[in-house]
Structure formats: structure tokens, C-alpha cells
NUDREN-190902 format. One record per atom (N, C-alpha, C): residue number from 1; residue in one letter; atom name; x negated, y, z negated. Coordinates in Angstrom, 3 decimals. Layout:
ATOM     k   r    a          u          v          w
ATOM   NUM   a   CA          X          Y          Z
...
This chain:
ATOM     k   r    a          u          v          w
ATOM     1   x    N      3.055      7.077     -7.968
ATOM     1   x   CA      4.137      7.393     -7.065
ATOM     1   x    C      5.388      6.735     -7.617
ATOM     2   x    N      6.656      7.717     -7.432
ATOM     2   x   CA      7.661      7.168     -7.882
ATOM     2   x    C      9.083      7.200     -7.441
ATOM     3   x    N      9.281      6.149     -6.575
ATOM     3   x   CA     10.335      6.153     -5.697
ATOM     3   x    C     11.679      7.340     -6.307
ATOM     4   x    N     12.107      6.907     -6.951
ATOM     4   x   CA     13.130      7.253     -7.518
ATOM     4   x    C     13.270      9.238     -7.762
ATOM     5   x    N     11.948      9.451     -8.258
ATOM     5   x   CA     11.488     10.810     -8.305
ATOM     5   x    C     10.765     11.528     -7.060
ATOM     6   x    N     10.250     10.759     -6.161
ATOM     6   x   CA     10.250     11.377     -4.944
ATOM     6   x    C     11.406     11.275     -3.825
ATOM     7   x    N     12.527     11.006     -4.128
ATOM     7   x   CA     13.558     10.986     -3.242
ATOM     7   x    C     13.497     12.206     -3.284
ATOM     8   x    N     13.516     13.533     -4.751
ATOM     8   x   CA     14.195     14.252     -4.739
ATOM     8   x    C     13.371     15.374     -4.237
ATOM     9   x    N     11.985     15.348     -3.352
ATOM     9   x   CA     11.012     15.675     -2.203
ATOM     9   x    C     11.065     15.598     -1.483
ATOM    10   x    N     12.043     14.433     -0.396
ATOM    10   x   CA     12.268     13.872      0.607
ATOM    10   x    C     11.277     12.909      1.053
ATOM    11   x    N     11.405     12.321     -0.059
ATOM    11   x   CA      9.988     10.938      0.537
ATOM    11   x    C     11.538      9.766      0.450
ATOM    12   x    N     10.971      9.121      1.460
ATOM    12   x   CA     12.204      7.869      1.594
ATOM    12   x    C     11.651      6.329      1.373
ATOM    13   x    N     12.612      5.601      1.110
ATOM    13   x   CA     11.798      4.003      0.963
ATOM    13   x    C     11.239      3.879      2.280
ATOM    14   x    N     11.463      4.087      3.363
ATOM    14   x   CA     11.081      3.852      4.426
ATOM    14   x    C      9.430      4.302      4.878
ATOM    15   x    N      8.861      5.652      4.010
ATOM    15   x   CA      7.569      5.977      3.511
ATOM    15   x    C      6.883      5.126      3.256
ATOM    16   x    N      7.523      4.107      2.290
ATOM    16   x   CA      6.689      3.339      1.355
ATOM    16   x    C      6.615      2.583      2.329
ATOM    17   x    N      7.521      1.840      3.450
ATOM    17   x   CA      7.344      0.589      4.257
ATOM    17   x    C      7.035      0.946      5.302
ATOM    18   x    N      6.029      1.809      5.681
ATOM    18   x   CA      5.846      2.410      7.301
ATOM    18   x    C      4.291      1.748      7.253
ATOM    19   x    N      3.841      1.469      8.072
ATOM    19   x   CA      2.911      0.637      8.481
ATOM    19   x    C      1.716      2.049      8.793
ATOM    20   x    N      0.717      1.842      7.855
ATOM    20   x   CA     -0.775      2.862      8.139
ATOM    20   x    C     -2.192      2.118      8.097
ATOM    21   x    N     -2.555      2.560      8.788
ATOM    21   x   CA     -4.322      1.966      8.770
ATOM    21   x    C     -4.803      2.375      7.391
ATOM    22   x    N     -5.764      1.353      7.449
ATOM    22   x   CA     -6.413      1.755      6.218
ATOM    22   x    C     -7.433      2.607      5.641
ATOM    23   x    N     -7.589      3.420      6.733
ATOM    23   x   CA     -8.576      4.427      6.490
ATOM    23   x    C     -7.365      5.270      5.755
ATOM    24   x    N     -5.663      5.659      6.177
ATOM    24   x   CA     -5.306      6.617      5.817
ATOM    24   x    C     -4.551      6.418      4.666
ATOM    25   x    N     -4.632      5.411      4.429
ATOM    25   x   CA     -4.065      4.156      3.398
ATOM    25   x    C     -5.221      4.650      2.142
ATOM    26   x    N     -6.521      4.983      2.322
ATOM    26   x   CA     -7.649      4.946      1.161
ATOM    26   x    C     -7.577      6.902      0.954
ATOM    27   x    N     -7.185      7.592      2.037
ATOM    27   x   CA     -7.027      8.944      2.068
ATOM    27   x    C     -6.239      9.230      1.087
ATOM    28   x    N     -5.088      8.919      1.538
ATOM    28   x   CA     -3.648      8.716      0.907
ATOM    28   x    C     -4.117      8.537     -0.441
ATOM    29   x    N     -4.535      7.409     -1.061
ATOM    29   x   CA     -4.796      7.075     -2.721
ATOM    29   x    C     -5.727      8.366     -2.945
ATOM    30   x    N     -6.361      7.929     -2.356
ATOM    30   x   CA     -7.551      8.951     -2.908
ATOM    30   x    C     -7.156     10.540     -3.114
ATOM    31   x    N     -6.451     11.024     -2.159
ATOM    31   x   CA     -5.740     12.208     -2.708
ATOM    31   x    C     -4.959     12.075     -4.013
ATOM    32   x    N     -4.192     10.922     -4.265
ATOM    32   x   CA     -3.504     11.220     -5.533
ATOM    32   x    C     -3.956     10.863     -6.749
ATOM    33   x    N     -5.485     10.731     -6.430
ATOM    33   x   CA     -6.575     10.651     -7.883
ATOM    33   x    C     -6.708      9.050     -7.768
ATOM    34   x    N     -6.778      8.308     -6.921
ATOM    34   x   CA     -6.828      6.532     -7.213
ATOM    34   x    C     -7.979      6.564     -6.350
ATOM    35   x    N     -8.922      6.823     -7.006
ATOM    35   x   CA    -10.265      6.621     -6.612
ATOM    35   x    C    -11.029      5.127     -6.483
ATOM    36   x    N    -11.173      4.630     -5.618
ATOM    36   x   CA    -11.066      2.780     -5.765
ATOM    36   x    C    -12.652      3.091     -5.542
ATOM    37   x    N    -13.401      2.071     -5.784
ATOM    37   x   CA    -14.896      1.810     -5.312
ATOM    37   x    C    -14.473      1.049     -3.693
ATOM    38   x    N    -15.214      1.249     -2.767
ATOM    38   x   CA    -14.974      0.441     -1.608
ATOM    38   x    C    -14.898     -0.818     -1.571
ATOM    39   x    N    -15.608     -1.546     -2.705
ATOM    39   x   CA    -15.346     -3.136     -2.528
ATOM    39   x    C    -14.342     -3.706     -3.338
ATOM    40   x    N    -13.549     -2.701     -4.320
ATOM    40   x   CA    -12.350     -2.847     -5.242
ATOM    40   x    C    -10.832     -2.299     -3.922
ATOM    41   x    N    -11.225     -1.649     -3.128
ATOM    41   x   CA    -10.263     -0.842     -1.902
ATOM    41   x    C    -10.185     -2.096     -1.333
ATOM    42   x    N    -11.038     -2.575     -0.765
ATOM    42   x   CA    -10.853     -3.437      0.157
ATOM    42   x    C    -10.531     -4.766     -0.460
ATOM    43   x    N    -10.457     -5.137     -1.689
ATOM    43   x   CA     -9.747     -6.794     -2.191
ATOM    43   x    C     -8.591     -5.820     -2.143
ATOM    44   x    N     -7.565     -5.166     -2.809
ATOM    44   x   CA     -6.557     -4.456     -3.044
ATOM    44   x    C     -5.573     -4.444     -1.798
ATOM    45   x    N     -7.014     -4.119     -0.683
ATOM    45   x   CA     -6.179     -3.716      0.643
ATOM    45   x    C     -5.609     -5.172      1.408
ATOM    46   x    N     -6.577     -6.031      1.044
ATOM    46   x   CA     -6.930     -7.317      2.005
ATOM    46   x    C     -5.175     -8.159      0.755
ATOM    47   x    N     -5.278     -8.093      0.207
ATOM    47   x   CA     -4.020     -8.443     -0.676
ATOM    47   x    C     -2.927     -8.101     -0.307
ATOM    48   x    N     -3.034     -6.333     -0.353
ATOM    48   x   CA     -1.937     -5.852      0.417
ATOM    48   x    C     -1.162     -6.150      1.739
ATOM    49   x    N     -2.225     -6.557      2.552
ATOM    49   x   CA     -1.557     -7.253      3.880
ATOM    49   x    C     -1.006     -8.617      3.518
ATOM    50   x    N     -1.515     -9.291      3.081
ATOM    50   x   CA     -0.765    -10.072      2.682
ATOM    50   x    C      0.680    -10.086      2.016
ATOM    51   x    N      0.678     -9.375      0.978
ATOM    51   x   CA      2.007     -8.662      0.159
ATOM    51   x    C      3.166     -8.074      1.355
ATOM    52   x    N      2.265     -7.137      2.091
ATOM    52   x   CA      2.924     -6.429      3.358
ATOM    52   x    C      3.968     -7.500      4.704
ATOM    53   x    N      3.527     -8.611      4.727
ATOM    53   x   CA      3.260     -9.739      5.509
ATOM    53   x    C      4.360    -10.498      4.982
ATOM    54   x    N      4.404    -10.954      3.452
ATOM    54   x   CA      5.701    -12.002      2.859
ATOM    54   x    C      6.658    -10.787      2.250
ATOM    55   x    N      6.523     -9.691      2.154
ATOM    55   x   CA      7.763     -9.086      0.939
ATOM    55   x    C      8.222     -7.833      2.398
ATOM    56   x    N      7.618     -7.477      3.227
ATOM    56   x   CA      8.510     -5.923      3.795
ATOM    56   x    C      8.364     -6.718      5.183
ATOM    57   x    N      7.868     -7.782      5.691
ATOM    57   x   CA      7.951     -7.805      7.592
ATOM    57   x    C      8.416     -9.087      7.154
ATOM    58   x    N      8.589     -9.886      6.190
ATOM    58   x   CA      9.096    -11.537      6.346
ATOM    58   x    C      8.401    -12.512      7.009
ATOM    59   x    N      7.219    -12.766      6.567
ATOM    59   x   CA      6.073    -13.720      7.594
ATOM    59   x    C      5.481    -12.642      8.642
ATOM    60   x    N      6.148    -11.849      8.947
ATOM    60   x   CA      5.147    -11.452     10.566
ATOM    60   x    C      3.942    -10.368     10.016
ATOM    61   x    N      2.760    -10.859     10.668
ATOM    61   x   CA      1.342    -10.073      9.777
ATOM    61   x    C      1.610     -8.761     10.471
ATOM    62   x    N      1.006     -7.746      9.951
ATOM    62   x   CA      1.179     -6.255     10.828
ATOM    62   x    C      0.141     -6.216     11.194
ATOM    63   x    N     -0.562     -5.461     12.017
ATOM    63   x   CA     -1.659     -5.508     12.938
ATOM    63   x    C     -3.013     -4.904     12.605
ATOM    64   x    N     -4.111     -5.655     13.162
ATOM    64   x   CA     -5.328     -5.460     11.921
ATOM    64   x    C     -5.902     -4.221     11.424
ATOM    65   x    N     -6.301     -4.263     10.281
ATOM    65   x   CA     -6.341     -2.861      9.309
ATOM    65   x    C     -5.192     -2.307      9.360
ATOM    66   x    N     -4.127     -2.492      9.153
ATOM    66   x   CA     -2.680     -1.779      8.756
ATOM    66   x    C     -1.595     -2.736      7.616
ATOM    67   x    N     -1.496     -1.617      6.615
ATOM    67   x   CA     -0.657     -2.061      5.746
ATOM    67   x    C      0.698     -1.159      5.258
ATOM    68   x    N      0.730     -1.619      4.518
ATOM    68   x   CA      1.924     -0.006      4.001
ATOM    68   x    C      1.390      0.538      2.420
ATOM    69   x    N      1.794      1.498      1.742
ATOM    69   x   CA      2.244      2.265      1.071
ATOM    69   x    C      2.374      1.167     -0.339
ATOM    70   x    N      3.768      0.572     -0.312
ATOM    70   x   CA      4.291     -0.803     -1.016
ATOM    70   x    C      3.394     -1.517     -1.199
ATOM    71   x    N      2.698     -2.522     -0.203
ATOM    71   x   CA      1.825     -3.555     -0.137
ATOM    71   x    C      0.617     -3.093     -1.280
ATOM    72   x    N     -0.082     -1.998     -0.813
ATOM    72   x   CA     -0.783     -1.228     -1.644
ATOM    72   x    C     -0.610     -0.833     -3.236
ATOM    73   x    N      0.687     -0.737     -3.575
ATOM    73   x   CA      1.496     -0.577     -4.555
ATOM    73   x    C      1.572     -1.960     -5.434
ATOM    74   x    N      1.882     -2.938     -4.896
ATOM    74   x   CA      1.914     -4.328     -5.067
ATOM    74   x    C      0.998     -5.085     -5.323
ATOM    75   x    N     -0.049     -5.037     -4.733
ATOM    75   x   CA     -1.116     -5.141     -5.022
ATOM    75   x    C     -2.296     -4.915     -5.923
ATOM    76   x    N     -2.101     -3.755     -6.433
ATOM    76   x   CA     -2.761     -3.039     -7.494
ATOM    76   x    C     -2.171     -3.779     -8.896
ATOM    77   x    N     -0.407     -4.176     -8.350
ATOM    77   x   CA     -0.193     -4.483     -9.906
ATOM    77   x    C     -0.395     -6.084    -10.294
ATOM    78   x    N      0.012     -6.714     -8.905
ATOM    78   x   CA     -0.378     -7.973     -9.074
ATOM    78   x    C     -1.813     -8.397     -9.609
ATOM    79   x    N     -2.944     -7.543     -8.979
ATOM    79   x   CA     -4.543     -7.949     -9.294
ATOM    79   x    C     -4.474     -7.331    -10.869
ATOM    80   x    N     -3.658     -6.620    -11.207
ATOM    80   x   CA     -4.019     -5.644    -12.812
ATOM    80   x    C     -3.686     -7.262    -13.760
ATOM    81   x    N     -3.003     -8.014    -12.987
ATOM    81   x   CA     -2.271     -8.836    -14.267
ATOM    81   x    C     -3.099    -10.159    -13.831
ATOM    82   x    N     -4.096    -10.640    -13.126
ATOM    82   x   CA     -4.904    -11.415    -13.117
ATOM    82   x    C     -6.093    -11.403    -14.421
């Protein structure tokens, strides 16, 4: 996904920072070919709230099983470079 190139679709930053459960959060990837194993989804996801938590709400946690788009995004790249 690519901010910059989906503006011109009408996807907005605000997409990326909208708060989704994680069932639709694993839909979502999984439609665009990011096929995770469930126990690789769920460190990714469990990260992501976190990510979601200090970088798009400023400390405040979002509510359980819900992350964003970003967090998810963030996550993937942070764990790639571990």
C-alpha cells in the first residue's frame, strides 16, 4: 500500500489511521496477498497496538482487538529489521 499513490483512488491518511478490529485488519491484508500464518498475524498485530497506541492516539490504547491500517504497516517493518 502506498499512501502517496492511493490518494489518487481516494484512499486518505485518515484510512490508514481509522481504528479496525482485527479480524478485518487480517481480511484487509489478506486480500492484498499478505498472507500471515496466524501466529506471525497475531505478534504483528499485538505490536501494532502498541505502534497504534504511541505514534497515531499519543499514549491512549484503542480498544481491545482494534488497531489501524498504519500500526499494521509499522509493524511489519519494525519486526522485518529485528
Amino acid at each position: 500500500m502506498f499512501p502517496a499513490t492511493d490518494l489518487n483512488i481516494g484512499v486518505q491518511e485518515a484510512d490508514f489511521t481509522k481504528l479496525m478490529h482485527k479480524n478485518e485488519l487480517k481480511s484487509l491484508f489478506d486480500r492484498l496477498g499478505y498472507n500471515y500464518r496466524p501466529a506471525k498475524f497475531n505478534a504483528i498485530f499485538n505490536k501494532s497496538v502498541q505502534l497504534t497506541s504511541d505514534q497515531i492516539l499519543k499514549g491512549a490504547f484503542p480498544p481491545p482487538d482494534f488497531s489501524t491500517v498504519r500500526g499494521i504497516m509499522l509493524a511489519v517493518v519494525e519486526m522485518h529489521d529485528l
